[in-house]
C-alpha positions as CSV (number, residue, x, y, z in Angstrom):
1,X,33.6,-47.1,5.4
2,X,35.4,-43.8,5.2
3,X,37.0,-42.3,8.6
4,X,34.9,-39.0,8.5
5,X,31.5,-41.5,8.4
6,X,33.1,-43.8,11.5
7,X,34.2,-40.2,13.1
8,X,30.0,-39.2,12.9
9,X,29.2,-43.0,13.8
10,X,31.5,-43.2,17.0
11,X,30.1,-39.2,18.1
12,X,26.4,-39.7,17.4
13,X,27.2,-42.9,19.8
14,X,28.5,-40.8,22.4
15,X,25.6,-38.5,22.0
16,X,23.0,-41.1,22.4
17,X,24.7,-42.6,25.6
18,X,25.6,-38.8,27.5
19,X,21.2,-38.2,26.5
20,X,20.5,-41.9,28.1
21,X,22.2,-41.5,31.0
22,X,20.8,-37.7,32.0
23,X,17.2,-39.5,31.4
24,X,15.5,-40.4,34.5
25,X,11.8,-40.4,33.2
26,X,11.7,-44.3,34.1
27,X,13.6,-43.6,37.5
28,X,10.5,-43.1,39.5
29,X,8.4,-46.1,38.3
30,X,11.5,-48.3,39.8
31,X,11.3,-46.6,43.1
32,X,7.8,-47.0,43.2
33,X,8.3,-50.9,42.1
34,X,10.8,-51.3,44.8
35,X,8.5,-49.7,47.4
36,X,5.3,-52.0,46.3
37,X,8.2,-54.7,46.8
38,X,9.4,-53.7,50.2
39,X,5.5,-53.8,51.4
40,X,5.1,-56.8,49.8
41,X,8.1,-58.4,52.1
42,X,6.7,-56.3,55.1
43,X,3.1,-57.9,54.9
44,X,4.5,-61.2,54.4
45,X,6.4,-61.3,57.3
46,X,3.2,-60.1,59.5
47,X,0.5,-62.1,58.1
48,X,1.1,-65.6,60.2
49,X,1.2,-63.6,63.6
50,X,-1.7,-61.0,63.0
51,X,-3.6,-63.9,61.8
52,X,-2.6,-66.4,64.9
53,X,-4.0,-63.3,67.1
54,X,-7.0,-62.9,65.4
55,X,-7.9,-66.6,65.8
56,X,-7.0,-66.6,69.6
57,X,-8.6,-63.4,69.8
58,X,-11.8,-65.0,68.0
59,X,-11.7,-68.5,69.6
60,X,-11.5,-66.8,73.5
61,X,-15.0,-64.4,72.7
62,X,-16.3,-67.6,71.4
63,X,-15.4,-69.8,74.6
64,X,-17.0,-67.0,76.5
65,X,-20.3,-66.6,74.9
């Protein structure tokens, strides 16, 4: 391989990674992935007690009727 064709190898390289860094078309669909995440954790950690009130809530109307 000649220097002048490593030369045009070694600055198309350059090119390619300075145009992949400035691209942030997939940025958003990662923020929105982390948000459906962060939900995910949220309504995990509520489920058990919403679901032990419920029940209590459920089983005292029923002892009252």
């Amino acid at each position: 391989m000649s220097f002048s064709k490593l030369v045009e190898k070694v600055k198309s390289g350059i090119v390619f990674y300075k145009n992949l860094a400035r691209d942030t078309e997939g940025a958003s669909g990662i923020e929105y992935a982390m948000i459906a995440g962060m939900v995910a954790v949220a309504l995990a950690a509520f489920v058990t007690p919403i679901k032990t009130a419920v029940t209590t809530m459920f089983t005292t109307i029923s002892g009252a009727l």
